[in-house]
C-alpha positions, 0 to 999 in steps of 0.5 A: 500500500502506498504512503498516499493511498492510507486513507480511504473515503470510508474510513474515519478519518477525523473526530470533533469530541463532544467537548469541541465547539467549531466555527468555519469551514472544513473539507476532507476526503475521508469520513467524519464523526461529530460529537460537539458542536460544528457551524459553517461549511462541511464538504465530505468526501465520505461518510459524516455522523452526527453523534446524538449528542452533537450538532451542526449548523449550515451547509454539508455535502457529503457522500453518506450522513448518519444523524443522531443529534440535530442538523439546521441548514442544507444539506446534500448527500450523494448517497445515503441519508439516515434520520436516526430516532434521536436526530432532528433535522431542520433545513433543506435535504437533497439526496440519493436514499434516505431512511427515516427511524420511527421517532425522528424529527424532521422540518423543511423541504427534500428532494430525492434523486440525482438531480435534485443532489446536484441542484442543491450542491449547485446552489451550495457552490454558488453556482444556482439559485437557490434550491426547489425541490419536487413539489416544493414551494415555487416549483412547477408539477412536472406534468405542467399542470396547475393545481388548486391548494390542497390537491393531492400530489404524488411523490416522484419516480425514485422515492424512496422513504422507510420508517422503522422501529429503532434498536435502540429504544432500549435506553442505551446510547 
């Protein structure tokens, strides 16, 4: 194995511990775990957890988030997004999958789907206006049709959503 090739994107690469409070921004191409508290830009080549202790504030692009804890911004996640039943997320969500334990919080807007990651990721870069997801506020119905307020929608093809008692209710954490 080379020198270069030791750290891998899915492996754990850095730690901020429940004691540390960080305001900025960071990159990095392995995976992180966040036990204290984090606010600004996090850009993420692997893997990010929020322990159920810690938080986040602004803007994450990542490949895969596992949340605990409690996330307040946008977020988009190429892979796969886990609410766990501790986690609280407040914002707006673009992402490839995403599973939902049964007593999680969840408050704002998502979108599913490759395209929706990159319209966000855009918009993260500065590269786009801000995000709208499918059938979000100010978003057109992508048959082109107008519907009176309250008119039932449907989720779009590649949704996927899941909810399922938590292993861990039994207190242990």
């Amino acid at each position: 194995m080379k020198k270069d090739d030791r750290r891998r994107s899915d492996s754990l690469s850095s730690i901020i511990g429940a004691d540390a409070t960080i305001d900025g921004e960071l990159s990095l191409e392995g995976s992180l775990r966040i036990d204290g508290s984090f606010s600004g830009t996090l850009t993420c080549g692997g893997s990010v957890t929020i322990g159920e202790h810690g938080s986040f504030s602004g803007d994450i692009d990542a490949q895969d988030l596992i949340l605990g804890g409690t996330v307040e911004g946008r977020v988009a996640v190429r892979g796969k997004v886990v609410l766990e039943a501790s986690s609280s997320f407040s914002g707006e969500l673009a992402c490839g999958r995403l599973h939902v334990n049964e007593g999680a919080e969840f408050n704002g807007s998502s979108g599913m789907g490759d395209q929706a990651v990159e319209r966000l990721r855009a918009s993260l870069d500065g590269r786009a206006p801000g995000f709208q997801p499918v059938g979000g506020k100010g978003a057109e119905p992508a048959d082109g049709k107008t519907r009176e307020p309250g008119a039932e929608q449907h989720q779009p093809e590649g949704f996927s959503f899941s909810l399922e008692e938590s292993p861990r209710e039994s207190g242990s954490a």
